[in-house]
N, C-alpha and C positions, 0 to 999 in steps of 0.2 A: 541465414542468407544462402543462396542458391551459388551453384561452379558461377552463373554466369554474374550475377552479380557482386561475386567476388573479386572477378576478374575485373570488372568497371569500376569498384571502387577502389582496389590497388592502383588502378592505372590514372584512375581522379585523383588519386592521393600523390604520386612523382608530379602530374602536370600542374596541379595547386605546388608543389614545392618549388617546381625552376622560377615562378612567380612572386615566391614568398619568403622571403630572410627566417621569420620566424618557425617557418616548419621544420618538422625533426626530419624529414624525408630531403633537405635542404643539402645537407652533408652526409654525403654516402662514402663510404669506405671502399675502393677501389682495389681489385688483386689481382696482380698480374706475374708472373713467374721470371725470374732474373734467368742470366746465362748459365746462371751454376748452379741452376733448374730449385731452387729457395721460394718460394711464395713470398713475394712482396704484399703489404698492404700500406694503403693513404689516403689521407680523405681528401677529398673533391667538391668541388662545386655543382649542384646542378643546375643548367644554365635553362638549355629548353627540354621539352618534350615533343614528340610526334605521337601520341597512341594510337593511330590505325595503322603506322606504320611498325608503333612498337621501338623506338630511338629513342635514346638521351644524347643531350649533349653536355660535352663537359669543355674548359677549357684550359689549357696546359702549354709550358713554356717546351718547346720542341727539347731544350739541348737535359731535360732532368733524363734521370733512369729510368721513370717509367714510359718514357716515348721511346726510349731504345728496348725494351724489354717487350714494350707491344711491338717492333717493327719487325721484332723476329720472332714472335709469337702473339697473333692479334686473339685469343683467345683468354674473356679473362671476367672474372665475377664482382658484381659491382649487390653491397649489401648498406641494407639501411636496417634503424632500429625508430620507433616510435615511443618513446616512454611511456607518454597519456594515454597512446590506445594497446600499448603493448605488443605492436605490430612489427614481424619481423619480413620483410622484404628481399627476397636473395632473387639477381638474377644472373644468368649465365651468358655466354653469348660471344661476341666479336668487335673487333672494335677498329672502326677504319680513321687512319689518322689522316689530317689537314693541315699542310704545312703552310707559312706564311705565303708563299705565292698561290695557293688557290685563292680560288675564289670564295669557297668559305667559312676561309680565315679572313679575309679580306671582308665581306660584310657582316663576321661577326664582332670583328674590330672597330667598324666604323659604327657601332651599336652602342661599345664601351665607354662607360666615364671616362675620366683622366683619370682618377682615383687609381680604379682598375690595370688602365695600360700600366700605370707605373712599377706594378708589381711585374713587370717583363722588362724593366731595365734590370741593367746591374749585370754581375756575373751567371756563373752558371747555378742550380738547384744544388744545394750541397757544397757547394765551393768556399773556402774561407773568406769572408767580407772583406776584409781590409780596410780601403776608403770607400766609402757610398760615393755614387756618381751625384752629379745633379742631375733633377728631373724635371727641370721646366724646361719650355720652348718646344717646335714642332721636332726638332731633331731628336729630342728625347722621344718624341713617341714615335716618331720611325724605328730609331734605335730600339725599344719595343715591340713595336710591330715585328723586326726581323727572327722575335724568337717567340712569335705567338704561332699555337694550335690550335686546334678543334679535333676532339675526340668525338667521331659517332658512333655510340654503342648501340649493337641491334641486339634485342633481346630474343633469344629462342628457348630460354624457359624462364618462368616466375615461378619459384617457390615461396608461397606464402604462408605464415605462420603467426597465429594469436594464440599469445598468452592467457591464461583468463586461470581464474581462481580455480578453478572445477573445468573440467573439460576441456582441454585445451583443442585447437582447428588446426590442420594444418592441408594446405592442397597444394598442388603441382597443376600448370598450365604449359604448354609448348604452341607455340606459332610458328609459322614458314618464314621463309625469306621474305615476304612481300608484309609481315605483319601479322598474317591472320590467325586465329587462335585454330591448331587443328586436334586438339584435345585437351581434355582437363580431368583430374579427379581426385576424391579426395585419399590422405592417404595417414596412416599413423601417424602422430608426432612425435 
C-alpha cells in the first residue's frame, strides 16, 4: 500500500468502527495526563467519525477524572489495537470538551437509547455505589442528561503500525487544524 492509501484505510477503519459494536477499532484506550502530571488511560466508546475533518467523537459523564484532567490539559492520545489485522492505531491531538448545555451534548443525547442515558444516572465515576437510583421516567433521563458530554478529538497525527510476521509497516501522518493531511512518511518500526 502507498502513504496515501494508508492513510484512507486507517481512517475507513475508526469511521466503520463508531458504526459498528463489533469492531476492534470500537474501544479505544484514551490518555490523558492527571494533576499530579501521571498518564492516565481508559477505554472509550467511539461514537462518530468526521475524516475530512479528522474528529472522533466520544461520550463521557462531565463530573469522571478524565473531563477534569482534559479541562486543564486538552492534550491527549487516543490508541486502538486490531487483533485480526494486527493494526496498531495511535493518534495524538486535542480534545474539546461539550458540556450538557451545548448544543452538542444536547443533540448527541437526543440520538441515545435509554439503554445508554442510564449509564449517566447515579453518582459520580469512581464514587462508592451505595443504593442504585431508579431509572425510569423522564426525570431520570434529565437527571442524565445533567452529567452527559461530548468529547471532540481532533487528530494531528496518526501513527500507524502493522504487525506482520516478517516485515513489519509502520508510518506517521500529521494534518492541520482544518483536517488536512500536510505530510506523511514512512518511518522504522
Amino acid at each position: 500500500m502507498t502513504l496515501a492509501e494508508v492513510d484512507v484505510s486507517a481512517w475507513a477503519e475508526l469511521e466503520g468502527a463508531a458504526a459498528d459494536p463489533q469492531s476492534a477499532f470500537r474501544y479505544l484506550n484514551l490518555c490523558s495526563v492527571d494533576a499530579y502530571g501521571r498518564p492516565q488511560a481508559r477505554m472509550v466508546v467511539l461514537r462518530r467519525v468526521d475524516v475530512a475533518r479528522r474528529v472522533l467523537e466520544i461520550h463521557t459523564d462531565v463530573r469522571s477524572p478524565k473531563w477534569q484532567e482534559i479541562s486543564a490539559d486538552p492534550r491527549v492520545t487516543i490508541l486502538g489495537f486490531g487483533p485480526q489485522s494486527k493494526l496498531q492505531l495511535r493518534l495524538q491531538g486535542s480534545a474539546e470538551l461539550n458540556g450538557p448545555a451545548s448544543e452538542c451534548a444536547a443533540e448527541a443525547w437526543s440520538l441515545l437509547p435509554r439503554s445508554t442515558r442510564s449509564t449517566y444516572m447515579g453518582g459520580p465515576p469512581g464514587d462508592d455505589i451505595g443504593e442504585r437510583p431508579a431509572s425510569e421516567g423522564t426525570a431520570a433521563d434529565a437527571d442524565g442528561q445533567a452529567f452527559f458530554g461530548v468529547l471532540i478529538f481532533r487528530a494531528e497525527t496518526l501513527d500507524w503500525f502493522q504487525l506482520r510476521h516478517a516485515d513489519n509497516r509502520r508510518a506517521v501522518f500529521a494534518y492541520n487544524h482544518l483536517g488536512a493531511l500536510t505530510s506523511s512518511r514512512w518511518v522504522n518500526p
